[in-house]
N, C-alpha and C positions, 0 to 999 in steps of 0.2 A: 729058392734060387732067384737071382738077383737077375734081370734081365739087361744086358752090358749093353750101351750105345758107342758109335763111333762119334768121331768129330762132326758136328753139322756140314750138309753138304755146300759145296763151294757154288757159287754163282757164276767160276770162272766161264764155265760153257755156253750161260745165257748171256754173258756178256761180248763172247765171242760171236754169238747169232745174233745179237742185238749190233755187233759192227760191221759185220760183215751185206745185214740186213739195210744198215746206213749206208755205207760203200753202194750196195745196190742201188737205192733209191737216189743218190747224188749223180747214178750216173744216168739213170734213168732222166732224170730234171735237165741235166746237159745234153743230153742228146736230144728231150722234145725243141730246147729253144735252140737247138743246132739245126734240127731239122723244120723249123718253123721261119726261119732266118734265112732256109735253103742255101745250109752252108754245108752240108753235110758229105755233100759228095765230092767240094772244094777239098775239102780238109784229105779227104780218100784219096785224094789226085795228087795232091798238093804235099802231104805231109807224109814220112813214111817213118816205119817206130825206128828207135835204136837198139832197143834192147826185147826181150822177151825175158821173164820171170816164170817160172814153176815152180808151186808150192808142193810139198810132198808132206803127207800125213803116214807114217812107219813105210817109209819108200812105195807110199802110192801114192801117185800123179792125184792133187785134189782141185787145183785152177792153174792155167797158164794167162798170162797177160801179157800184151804190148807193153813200154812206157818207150814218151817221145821225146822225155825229156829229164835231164838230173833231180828237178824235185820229185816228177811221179814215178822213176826206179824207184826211190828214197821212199816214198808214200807206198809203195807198195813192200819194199822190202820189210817196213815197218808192220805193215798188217799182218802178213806172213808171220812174222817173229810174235806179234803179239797174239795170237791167235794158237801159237807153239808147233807152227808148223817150220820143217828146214825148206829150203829155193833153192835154185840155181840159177843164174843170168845170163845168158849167152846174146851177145850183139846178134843183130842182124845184118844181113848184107842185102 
């Protein structure tokens, strides 16, 4: 009896934690020289998001995010997608 294998496993998943792990760490690096610059609390005061993004993994909530601006909706809406999760966008007021 012939022992059957499947297709070798996809990487897709590690590559998903290896972006989302990048994601983190960039933003980690922006907020130390945000907060080193003592601009952090400007930005709080100063700046308010537009929009709000939820990502959903089989209609469960898996990260919500601000974006303040058209490239970072678009930067985020990408991660979401590439990751294969669905969002939703709803503006803020």
């Amino acid at each position: 009896m012939a022992l059957e294998t499947g297709p070798p496993p996809t990487t897709s998943t590690m590559d998903n934690h290896n972006t989302w792990l990048n994601l983190f760490e960039s933003f980690e690096r922006h907020q130390t020289e945000l907060e080193a610059r003592d601009s952090l609390m400007v930005l709080n005061r100063d700046i308010q998001p537009k929009w709000e993004i939820q990502a959903f993994l089989n209609n469960e909530l898996q990260w919500a995010d601000p974006a303040y601006d058209d490239e970072e909706l678009q930067s985020l809406k990408n991660a979401a997608t590439e990751a294969g999760f669905t969002y939703t966008v709803e503006p803020v007021n």
